[in-house]
N, C-alpha and C positions, 0 to 999 in steps of 0.2 A: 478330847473331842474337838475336830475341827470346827472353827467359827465361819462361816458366811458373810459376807459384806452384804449389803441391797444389790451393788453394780454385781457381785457373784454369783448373785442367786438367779438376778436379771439372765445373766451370761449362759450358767449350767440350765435355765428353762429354755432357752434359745436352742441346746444344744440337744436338750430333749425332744423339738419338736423335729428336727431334721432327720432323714435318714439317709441323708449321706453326706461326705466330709465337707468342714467349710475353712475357708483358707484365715489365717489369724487376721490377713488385711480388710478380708471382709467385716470380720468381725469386729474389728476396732473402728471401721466405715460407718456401720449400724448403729456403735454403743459410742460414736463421736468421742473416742477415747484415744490415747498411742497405741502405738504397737507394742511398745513395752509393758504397756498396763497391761493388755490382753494378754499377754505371756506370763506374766506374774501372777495376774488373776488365776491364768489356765494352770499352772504351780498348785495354786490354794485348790484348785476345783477337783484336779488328780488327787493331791492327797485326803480330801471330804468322797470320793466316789472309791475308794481303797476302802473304808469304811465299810463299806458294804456288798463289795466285790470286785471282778476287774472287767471295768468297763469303759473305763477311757483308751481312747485308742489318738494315733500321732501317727504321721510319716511325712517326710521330706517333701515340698510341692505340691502334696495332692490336698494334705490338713488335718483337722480334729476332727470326730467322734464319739457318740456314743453306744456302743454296742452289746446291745440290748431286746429282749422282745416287749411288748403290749406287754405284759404283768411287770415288767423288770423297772420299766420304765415307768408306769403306776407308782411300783412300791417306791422309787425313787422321789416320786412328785408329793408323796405323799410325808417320806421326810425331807424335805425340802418345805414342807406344811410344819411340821412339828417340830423339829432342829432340835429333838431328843433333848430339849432343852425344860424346865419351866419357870423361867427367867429370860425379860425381855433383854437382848442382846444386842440387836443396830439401832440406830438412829430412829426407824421408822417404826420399829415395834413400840419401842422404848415414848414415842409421840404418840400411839396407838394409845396403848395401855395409860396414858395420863388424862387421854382424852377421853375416855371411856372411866375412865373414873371422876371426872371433875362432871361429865353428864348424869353420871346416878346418883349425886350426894348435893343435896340442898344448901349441905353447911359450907362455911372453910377449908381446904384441906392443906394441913402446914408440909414444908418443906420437909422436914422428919416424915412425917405417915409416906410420902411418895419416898423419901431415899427407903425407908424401913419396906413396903410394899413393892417396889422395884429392885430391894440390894444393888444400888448404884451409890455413889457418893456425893454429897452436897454439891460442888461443881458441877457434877455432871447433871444432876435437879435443875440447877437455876440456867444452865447451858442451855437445855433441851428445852425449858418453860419458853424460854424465847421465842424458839422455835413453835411453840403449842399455841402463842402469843401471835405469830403472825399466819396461822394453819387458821384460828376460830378467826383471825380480820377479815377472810377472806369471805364468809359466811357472815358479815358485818354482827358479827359477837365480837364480846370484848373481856379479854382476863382480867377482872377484880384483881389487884394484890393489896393486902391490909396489912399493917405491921402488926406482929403478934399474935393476928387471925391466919392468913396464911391467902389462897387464891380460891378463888372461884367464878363461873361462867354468869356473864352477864348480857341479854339480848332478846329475843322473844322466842316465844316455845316451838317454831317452825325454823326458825334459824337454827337452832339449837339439836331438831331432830335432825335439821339436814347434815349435821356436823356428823353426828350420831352414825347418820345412814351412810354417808361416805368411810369413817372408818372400818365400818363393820361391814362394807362392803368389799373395801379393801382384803380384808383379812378374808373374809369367806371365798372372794375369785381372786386371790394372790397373784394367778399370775392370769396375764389376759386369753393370752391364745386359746381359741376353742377346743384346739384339738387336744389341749392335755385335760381337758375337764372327765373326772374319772365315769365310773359305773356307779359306782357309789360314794356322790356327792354329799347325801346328806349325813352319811357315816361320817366322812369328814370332817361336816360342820360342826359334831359331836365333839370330834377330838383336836377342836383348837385350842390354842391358850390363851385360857384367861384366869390365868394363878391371880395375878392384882385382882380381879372381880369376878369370883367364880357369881355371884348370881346373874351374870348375864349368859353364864353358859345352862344355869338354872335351868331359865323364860327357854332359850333358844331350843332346849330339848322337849319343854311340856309344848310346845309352838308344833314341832319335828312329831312328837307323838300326834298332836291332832291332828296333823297334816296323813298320816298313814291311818289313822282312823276313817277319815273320810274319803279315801282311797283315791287318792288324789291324779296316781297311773290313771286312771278310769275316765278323766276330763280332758279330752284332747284339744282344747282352744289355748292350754297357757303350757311351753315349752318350759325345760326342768331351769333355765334363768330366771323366767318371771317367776315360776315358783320359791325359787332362793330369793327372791328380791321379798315375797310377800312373807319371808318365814322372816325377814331380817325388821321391816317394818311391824309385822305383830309384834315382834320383842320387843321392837323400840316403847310402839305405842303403851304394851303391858308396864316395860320399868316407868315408862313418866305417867302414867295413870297412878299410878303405885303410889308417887307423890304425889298425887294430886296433881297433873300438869296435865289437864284437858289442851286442844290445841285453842280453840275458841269458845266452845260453850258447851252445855250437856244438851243439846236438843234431840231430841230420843229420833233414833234411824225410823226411815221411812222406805222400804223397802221395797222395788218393784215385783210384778213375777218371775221376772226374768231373772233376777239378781236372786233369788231362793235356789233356782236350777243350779248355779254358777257355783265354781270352787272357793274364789272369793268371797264369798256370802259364807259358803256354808264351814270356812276354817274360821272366819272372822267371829262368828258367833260359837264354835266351838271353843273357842281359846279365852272368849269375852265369862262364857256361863262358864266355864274353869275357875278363873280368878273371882267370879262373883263379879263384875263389873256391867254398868249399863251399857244398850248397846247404843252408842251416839254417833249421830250422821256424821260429824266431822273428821272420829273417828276411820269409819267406816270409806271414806273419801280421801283421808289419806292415804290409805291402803291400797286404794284404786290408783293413783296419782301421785305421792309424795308430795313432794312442793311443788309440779308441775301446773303451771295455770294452761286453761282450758279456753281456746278461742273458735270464736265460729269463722265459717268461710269468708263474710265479710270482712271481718277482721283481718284474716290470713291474709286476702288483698294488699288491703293498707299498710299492713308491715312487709311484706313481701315487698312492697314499692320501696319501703322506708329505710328498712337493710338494702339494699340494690342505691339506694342512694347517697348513706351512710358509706358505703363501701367505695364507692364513688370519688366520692368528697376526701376521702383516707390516703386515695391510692394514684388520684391525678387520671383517672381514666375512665370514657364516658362508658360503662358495665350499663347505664339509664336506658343508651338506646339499642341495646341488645332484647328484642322481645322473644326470644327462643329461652333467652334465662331467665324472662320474666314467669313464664310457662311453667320451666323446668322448677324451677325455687319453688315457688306459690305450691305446685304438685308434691315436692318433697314436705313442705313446711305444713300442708294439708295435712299430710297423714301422719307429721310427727305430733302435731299440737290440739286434732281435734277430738283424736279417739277419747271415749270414755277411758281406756286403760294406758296407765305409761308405767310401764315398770321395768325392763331394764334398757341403759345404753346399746347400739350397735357394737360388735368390734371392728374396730376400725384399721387397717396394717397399714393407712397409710401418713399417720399421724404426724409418728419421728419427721419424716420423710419432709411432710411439708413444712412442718416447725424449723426446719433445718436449710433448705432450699428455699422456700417462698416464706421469709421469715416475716417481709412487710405485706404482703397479702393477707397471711392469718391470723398478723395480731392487727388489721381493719376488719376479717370478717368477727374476729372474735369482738372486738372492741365495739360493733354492728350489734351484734346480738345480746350482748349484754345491757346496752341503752335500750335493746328495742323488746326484748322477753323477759329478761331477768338478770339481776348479778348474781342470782346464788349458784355456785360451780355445779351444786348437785343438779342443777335442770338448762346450764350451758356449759357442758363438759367439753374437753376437747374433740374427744370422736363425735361430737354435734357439728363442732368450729369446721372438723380435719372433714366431714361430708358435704358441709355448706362451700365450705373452698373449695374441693370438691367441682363444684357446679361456674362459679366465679374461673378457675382454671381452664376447664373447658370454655368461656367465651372468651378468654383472654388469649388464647390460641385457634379462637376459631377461623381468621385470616390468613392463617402460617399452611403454605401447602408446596411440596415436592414430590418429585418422582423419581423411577425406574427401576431398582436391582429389588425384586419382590421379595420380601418379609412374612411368613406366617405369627404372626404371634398364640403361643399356647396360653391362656389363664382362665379362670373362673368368673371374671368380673362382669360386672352388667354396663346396660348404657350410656349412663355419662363419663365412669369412668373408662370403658375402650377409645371412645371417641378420643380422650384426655391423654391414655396414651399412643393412641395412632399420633396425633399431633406434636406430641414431647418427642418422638423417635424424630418425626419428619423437618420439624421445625429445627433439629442440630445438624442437619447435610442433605444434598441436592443426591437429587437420581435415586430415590427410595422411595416404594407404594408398597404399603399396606395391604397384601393382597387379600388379607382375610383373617378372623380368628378362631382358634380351635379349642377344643377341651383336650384333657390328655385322655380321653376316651376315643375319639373322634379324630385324633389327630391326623391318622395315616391314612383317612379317605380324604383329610381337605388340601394333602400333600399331591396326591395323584391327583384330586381335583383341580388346584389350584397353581399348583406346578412353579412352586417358590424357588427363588435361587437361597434362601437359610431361613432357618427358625429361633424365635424367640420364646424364650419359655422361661417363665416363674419356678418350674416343675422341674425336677434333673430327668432328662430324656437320654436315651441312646437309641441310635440310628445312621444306619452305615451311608444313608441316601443323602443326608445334608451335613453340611455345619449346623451346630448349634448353639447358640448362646445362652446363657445358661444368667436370671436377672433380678433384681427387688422386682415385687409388686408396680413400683413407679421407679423405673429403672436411675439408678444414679450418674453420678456424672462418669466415673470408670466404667458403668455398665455400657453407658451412649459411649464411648470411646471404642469399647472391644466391637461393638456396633459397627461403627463408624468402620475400624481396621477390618472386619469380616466384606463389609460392603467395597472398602476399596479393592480389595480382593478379588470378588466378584468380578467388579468392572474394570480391575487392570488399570487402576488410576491409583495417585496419591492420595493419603488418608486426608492430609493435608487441602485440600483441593473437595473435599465435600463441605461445604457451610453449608450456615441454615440461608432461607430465602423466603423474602416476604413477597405476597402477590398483591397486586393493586388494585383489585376488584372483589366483590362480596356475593354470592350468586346465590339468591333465596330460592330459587328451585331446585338449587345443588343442597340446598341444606335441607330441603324437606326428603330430597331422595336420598341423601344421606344417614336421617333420620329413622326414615321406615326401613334402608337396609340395614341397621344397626338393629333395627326391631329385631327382623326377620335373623338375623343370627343370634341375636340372645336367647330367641323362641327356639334355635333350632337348637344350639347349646343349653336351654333347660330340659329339649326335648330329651336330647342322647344322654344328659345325667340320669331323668327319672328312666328312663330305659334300661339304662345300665345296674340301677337301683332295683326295680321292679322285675326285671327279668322275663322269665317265662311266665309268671303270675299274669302278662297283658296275654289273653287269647289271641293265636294268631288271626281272626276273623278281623278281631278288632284294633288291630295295630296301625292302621292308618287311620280310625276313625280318631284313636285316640292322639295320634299324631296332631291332627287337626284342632283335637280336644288344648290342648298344652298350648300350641300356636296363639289359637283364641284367649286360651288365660293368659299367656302374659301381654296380649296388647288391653286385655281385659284390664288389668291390674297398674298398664303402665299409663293408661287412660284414665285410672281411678274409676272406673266402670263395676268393680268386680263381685260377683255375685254375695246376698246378704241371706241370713235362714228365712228373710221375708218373701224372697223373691225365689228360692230352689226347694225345693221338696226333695229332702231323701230319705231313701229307706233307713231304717234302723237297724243295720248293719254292725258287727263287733270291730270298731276300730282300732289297731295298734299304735300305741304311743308313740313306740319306737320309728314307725312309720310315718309318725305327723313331724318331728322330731327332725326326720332326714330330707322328708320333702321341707320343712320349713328350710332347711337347713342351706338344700341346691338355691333354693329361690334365691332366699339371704345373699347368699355366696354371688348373685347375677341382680346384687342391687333392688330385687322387688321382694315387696311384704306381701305374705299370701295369709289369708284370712283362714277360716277353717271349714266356711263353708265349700271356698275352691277347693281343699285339701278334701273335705269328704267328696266331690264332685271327680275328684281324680280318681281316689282310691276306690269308685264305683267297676272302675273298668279291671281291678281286680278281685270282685267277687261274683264278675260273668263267669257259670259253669261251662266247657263244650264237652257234651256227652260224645261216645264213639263214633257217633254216624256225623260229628262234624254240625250239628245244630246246637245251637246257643239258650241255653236256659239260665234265668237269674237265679242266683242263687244267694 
């Protein structure tokens, strides 16, 4: 049986998400690798996908593949989950599973019981402990080693859980990308490995059963992540209760009304009167939140100033007197820190990218945010760090402007990041505007509208009307190059001969119309997704109303204005899951969070009936 590396598995999920060829250079670009490794890697990855059929594909120029449909590519992701293995096998498992055992067991665990539990060998034990030795510092625990007793976790019982949640999050979203999360997740989570600790696969399943007892499809506020998030924290909380490891104290929950309605409440106490256990607020609050601390608006202010300062003071640049990012921060840090619910991370695509390119930028904002919220990773991860930079990137470019041979860019993204990349394009060569951005729905009316001399796209596009360039998320430094060569082109000049150019002057009336035009095409780009989504289901009567309807929500949302169940009344309508799921999903994908009362308030305008005669009844 073929073995797996982490950088192979990384590699073959990368190759699962594409659907179509990618060149090896790119690939070793991404995975900041050689090109040899990538060839050798792609060796090991053909003969593990021979296993299971023939689906690796190769040609000269054009690149790799996988050829495959949606089931093919499932069953694939699936072992890629299991590695038909029950024996921890890389570095990361193998760190997993010792972690996961040093947090269920009270006592010592000698060097024998993990070689004997892992079938690995003494060297390979005291190798990896090292490793598991600076994994819990980072969580400020600290490995015990006693002689003759053997090792154990030492630190307080949130630190501890947060150690917990991190691997077991790991292991349950293996790999990040949204798009390969199956149909049936939670089957999945049934058939992980955990031969070293089968009772956490136990918890994990009696958690997965209440969770379908309470029908949990049925509650359209929490998407199928924050659901995995809260099946992983009841496990947690079940095994350390188990031991007796309350987080703080047994003070019996106090439960609002509103919190009886909710899914949260009602698996929380199904899974509690299972075990027999009390139900205690601390409990019940971790569940809500993990380790995440909870600030009010005021607060948000003052740190909002105090990172923007921190960041400052890092990076040698006044970020202080930029008040557009004061704006923008404070509005982003609102709604990650103040909600009652925190339960999973963003996915972020733009991570690698900035850790790698802007390496002294991210380790000030990361450095920021940990003095000013927290050191535990599990509540300042990096897709927190890679969104706050994010914003910090956007004002550090926001003086850099060029023009002339016009640009469509194709992506999904929302408003601080277009802004971010209109400027990274423009800021590497003269004579280039942004002349606008499009979805790959929409693309071919803002082609004839807009009348670009090429297109950039994240997307692979064909189109006999332009060039295309074809690019990361946050395009790299080869991508701005083919760029560059495409524009010189264009204008019949040396590639040579486009630099970047700085302008001398700051124009706050260009930034505020810059602003609301950025609005206005996010709005119009969430419009034409849920359109495209939604279909015939909008009656044609009401297809402008609801145009307007969409418009209004996302300046609704990016205003923090957005409708609460206090303030809309709606009917009691059958909502689909699948439905909240996809609209959460557009929005996500254009940088705003939609609540679920905007989502019932959309999904209003498909269950207008129009009878034959063309009149409108609710239905």
């Amino acid at each position: 049986m073929v073995q797996l590396s982490d950088r192979q598995t990384k590699l073959i999920t990368k190759l699962l998400v594409l659907s179509s060829a990618v060149t090896t250079k790119t690939l070793s670009e991404q995975l900041n690798v050689s090109l040899r490794t990538v060839k050798n890697d792609l060796k090991i990855i053909q003969a593990w996908l021979k296993q299971y059929g023939d689906f690796y594909r190769a040609k000269p120029r054009i690149g790799v593949w996988i050829e495959a449909d949606k089931t093919q590519r499932a069953f694939l992701r699936r072992a890629l989950v299991n590695k038909d293995t029950d024996i921890a096998s890389t570095p990361t498992e193998r760190l997993q599973q010792m972690v996961l055992l040093l947090t269920v067991s009270d006592n010592f665990i000698t060097t024998q019981q993990i070689e004997n539990k892992l079938d690995i060998s003494k060297n390979t034990v005291i190798t990896d402990l090292d490793k598991v030795e600076s994994f819990l510092k980072s969580f400020q625990l600290r490995l015990e080693r006693k002689n003759y007793y053997g090792y154990r976790i030492q630190g307080s019982e949130l630190n501890i859980r947060s150690a917990l949640e991190a691997v077991l999050n790991q292991m349950v979203s293996y790999y990040e990308t949204p798009a390969l999360i199956s149909k049936n997740t939670l089957n999945d989570v049934r058939q992980l490995n955990f031969a070293t600790v089968p009772e956490i696969q136990t918890v994990l399943n009696t958690v997965i059963d209440q969770l379908e007892l309470n029908n949990y499809q049925g509650y359209t506020d929490f998407d199928l992540n924050d659901v995995l998030t809260m099946v992983v924290r009841l496990a947690i909380s079940t095994m350390r209760l188990s031991m007796n490891h309350p987080i703080n104290s047994y003070k019996p929950l106090k439960q609002t009304k509103r919190d009886v309605t909710m899914l949260p409440y009602q698996l929380f106490v199904g899974v509690m009167h299972h075990y027999d256990f009390s139900k205690l607020q601390d409990e019940y609050t971790y569940l809500l939140r993990g380790v995440n601390p909870r600030f009010d608006d005021q607060n948000i202010a003052i740190l909002t100033k105090s990172i923007i300062e921190d960041v400052s003071h890092q990076t040698d640049y006044t970020f202080n007197s930029d008040g557009q990012l004061q704006v923008n921060l404070f509005s982003h840090l609102l709604t990650k820190l103040s909600n009652k619910y925190k339960f999973t991370n963003e996915y972020n695509p733009f991570v690698e990218d900035l850790q790698q390119r802007h390496p002294k930028l991210f380790k000030a904002v990361f450095q920021a945010l940990r003095d000013n919220i927290s050191a535990n990773p599990a509540v300042v991860s990096e897709s927190f760090v890679a969104f706050v930079t994010l914003h910090f990137l956007v004002s550090l470019e926001g003086k850099r402007s060029t023009k002339h041979a016009r640009i469509i860019y194709v992506c999904s993204t929302g408003l601080g990041v277009t802004s971010l990349i209109k400027k990274e394009i423009e800021r590497h060569m003269t004579n280039v505007e942004i002349a606008g951005f499009a979805s790959i729905m929409n693309v071919e009316d803002k082609i004839k509208t807009l009348k670009p001399d090429l297109l950039v796209s994240i997307f692979p596009i064909t189109t006999n009307q332009l060039p295309v360039i074809q690019v990361n998320p946050l395009p790299s430094e080869s991508d701005l190059k083919r760029i560059r060569t495409a524009v010189a082109k264009v204008l019949n000049v040396q590639a040579a001969s486009l630099q970047q150019t700085r302008v001398a002057h700051h124009d706050t009336n260009h930034d505020v119309e810059d602003q609301m035009r950025t609005l206005m095409l996010n709005g119009s780009t969430v419009y034409c997704q849920l359109r495209a989504y939604l279909g015939q289901r909008i009656p044609k009567k009401y297809q402008d109303a609801f145009m307007i309807h969409v418009m209004m929500a996302v300046q609704r949302i990016y205003f923090h204005h957005s409708y609460d169940s206090q303030m809309l009344s709606i009917a009691n309508q059958q909502v689909s899951l699948v439905d909240v799921k996809a609209i959460k999903k557009i929005f996500l994908n254009n940088q705003l969070e939609i609540n679920s009362a905007e989502i019932n308030a959309i999904l209003q305008y498909t269950h207008i009936v129009e009878d034959d005669r063309g009149d409108d009844k609710n239905g």
